[in-house]
C-alpha positions as CSV (number, residue, x, y, z in Angstrom):
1,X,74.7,124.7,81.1
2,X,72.5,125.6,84.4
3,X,74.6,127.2,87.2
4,X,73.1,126.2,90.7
5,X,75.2,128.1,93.2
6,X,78.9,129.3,93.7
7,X,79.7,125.8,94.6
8,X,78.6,124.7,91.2
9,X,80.7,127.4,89.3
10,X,84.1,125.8,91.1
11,X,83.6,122.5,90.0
12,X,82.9,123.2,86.5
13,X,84.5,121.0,84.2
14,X,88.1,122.3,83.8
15,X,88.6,122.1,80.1
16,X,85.6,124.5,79.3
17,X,86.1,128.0,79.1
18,X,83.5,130.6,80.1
19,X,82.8,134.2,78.7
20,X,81.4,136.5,81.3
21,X,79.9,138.6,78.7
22,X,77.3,135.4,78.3
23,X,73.9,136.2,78.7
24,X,72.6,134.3,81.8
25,X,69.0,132.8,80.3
26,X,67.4,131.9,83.9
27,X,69.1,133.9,86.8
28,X,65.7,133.0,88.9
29,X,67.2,129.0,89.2
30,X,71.0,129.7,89.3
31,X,71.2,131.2,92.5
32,X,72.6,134.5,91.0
33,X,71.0,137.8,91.1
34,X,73.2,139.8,88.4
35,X,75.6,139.2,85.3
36,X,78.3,141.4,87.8
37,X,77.9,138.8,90.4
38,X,78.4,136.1,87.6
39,X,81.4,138.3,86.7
40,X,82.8,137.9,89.8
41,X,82.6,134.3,90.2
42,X,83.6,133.1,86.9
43,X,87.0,135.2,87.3
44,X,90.3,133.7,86.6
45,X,88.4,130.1,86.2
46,X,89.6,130.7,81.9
47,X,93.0,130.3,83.0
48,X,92.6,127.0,85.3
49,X,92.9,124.6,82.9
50,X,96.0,126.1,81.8
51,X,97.5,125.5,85.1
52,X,97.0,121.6,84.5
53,X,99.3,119.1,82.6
54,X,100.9,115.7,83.1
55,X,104.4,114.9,83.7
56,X,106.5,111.4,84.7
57,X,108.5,111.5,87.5
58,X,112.1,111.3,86.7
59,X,113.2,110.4,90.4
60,X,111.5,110.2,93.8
61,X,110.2,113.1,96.2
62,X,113.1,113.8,98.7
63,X,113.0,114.8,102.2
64,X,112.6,118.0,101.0
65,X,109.7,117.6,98.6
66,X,111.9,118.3,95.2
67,X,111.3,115.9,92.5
68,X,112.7,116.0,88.6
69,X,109.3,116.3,86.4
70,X,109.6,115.5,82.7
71,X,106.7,117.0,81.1
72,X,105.1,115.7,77.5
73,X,106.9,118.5,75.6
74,X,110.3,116.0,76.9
75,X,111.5,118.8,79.3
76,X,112.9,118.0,82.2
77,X,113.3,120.0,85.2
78,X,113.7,120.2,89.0
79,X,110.6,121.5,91.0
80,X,109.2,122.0,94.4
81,X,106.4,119.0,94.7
82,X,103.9,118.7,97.1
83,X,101.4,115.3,97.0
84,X,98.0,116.7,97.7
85,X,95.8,115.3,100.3
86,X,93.5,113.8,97.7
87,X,95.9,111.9,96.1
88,X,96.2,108.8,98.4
89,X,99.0,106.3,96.3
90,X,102.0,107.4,97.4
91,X,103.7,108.8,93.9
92,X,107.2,107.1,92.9
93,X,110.1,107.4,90.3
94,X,108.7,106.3,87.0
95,X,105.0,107.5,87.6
96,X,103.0,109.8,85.3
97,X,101.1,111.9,87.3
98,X,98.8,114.8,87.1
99,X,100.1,118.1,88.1
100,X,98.9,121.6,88.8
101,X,101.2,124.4,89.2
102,X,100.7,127.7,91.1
103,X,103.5,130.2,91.7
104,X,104.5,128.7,95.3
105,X,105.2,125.0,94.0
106,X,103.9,122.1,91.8
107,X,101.2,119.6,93.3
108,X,100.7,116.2,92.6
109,X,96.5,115.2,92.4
110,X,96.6,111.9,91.1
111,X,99.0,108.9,89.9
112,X,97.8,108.4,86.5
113,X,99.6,105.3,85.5
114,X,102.6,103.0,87.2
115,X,104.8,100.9,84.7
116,X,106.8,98.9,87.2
117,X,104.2,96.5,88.5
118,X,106.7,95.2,90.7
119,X,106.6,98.5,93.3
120,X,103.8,98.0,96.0
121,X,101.0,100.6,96.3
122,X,101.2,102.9,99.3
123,X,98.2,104.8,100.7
124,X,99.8,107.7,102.4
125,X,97.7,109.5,105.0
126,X,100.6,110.8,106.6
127,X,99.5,111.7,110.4
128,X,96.0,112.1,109.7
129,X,93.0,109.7,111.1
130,X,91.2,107.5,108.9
131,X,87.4,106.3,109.8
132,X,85.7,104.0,107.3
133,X,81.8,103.5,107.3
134,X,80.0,100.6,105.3
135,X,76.9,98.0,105.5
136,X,79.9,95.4,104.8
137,X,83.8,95.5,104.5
138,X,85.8,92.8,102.6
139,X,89.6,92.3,103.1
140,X,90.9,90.1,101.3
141,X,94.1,88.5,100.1
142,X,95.5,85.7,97.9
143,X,99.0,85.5,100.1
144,X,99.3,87.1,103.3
145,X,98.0,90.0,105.7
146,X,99.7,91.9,108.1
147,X,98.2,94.3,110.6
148,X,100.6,96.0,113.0
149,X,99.8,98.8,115.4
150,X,101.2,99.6,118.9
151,X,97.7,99.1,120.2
152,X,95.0,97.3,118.6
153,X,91.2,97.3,119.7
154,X,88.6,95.3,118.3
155,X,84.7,95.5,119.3
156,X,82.0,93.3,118.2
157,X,78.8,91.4,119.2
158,X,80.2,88.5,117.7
159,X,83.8,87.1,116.7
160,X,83.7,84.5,114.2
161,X,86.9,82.2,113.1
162,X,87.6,79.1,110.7
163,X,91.2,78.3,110.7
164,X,93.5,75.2,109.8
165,X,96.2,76.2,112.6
166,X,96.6,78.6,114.7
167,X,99.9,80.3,116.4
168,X,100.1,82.8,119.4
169,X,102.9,84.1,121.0
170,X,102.9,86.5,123.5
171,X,105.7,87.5,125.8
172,X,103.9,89.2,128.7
173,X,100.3,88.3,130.2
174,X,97.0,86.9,128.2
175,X,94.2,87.6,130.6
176,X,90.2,86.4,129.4
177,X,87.5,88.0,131.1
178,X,84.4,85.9,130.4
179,X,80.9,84.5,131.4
180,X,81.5,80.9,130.7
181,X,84.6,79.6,129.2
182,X,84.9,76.3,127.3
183,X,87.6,74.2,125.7
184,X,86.7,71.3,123.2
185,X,89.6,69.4,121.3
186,X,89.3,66.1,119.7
187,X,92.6,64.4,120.3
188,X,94.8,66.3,122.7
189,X,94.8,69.5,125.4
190,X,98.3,69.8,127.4
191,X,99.2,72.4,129.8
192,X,103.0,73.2,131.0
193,X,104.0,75.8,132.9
194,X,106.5,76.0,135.8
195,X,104.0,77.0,138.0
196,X,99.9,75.5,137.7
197,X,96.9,77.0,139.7
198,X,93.5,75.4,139.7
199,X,90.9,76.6,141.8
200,X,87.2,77.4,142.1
201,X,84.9,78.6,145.1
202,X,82.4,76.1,145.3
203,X,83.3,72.9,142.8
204,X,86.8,71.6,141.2
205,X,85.9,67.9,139.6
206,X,88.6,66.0,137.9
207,X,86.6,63.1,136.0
208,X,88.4,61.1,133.3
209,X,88.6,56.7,132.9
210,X,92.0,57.4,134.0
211,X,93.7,59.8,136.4
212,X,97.5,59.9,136.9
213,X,98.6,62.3,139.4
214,X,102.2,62.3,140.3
């Protein structure tokens, strides 16, 4: 196995061990200028993978971040359980889920597997800001799709929509800015308000084979 760079040596593969005592074969491409400095890197990584297991969530996290774990051996027991930032499905009662364990508490890296098909999938970013950055992005959905945000801003060169019906309901103001505006409907365009304004600066024309006014 090459060693690049200290970088490379922390995300070695976690079920290997590593002897120290190894001869390094080509110290001119890892990066490394002596076996002490190889030493030093490489210490404490034997006992990582000892530090990693799986275990099913007997109940919920609480408010308080303590969860039951019950671990392959079929022990159970209380811990302190953090989710860790990497693991985005929020984890529930029921899961099996990857743990590692330090001496301050037990974190969560991954949901492994979910039996009850019937609980939703939650992406947790907590208070943190999410950017996204394609060539294309697909949402899509075989029911329904809700988006709800106290403010929502949208900004493109062009907004495309096909619909069968369409319903908006807005209790204060809808105000259009545009160059040009332009209504087309092929049976029937009503207005009703308590109150109705036309006017224009230079031209108003009202052309129609019959005009009822009154």
């Amino acid at each position: 196995m090459n060693i690049k760079n200290s970088h490379a040596v922390k995300s070695l593969n976690l079920n290997q061990r590593f002897d120290a005592n190894d001869e390094l074969r080509n110290p001119l491409d890892t990066g490394i200028s002596s076996e002490d400095e190889l030493k030093e890197l490489l210490r404490g990584t034997e006992h990582v993978a000892e530090k990693l297991c799986t275990a099913r969530l007997s109940r919920g996290l609480n408010a308080q971040g303590n969860s039951v774990l019950l671990f392959e051996d079929g022990k159970s027991s209380c811990h302190f359980v953090r989710v860790a930032l990497s693991c985005l499905i929020q984890p529930v009662a029921g899961d099996l889920v990857q743990i590692f364990f330090s001496k301050e508490c037990y974190w969560i890296l991954a949901v492994l597997e979910r039996r009850d098909n019937s609980q939703g999938i939650h992406l947790n970013f907590e208070q943190h800001s999410v950017s996204l950055l394609a060539g294309q992005i697909e949402l899509r959905s075989t029911s329904s799709m809700t988006l709800s945000s106290q403010e929502l801003s949208l900004k493109a060169n062009l907004l495309s929509q096909t619909l069968i019906e369409r319903q908006t309901h807005i209790s204060g103001s809808d105000t259009t800015h545009a160059g040009s505006v332009a209504l087309y409907a092929q049976r029937h365009m009503g207005f009703y308000s308590k109150v109705t304004t036309f006017a224009a600066q230079s031209l108003l024309k009202i052309d129609g084979g019959q005009i009822h006014m009154g």
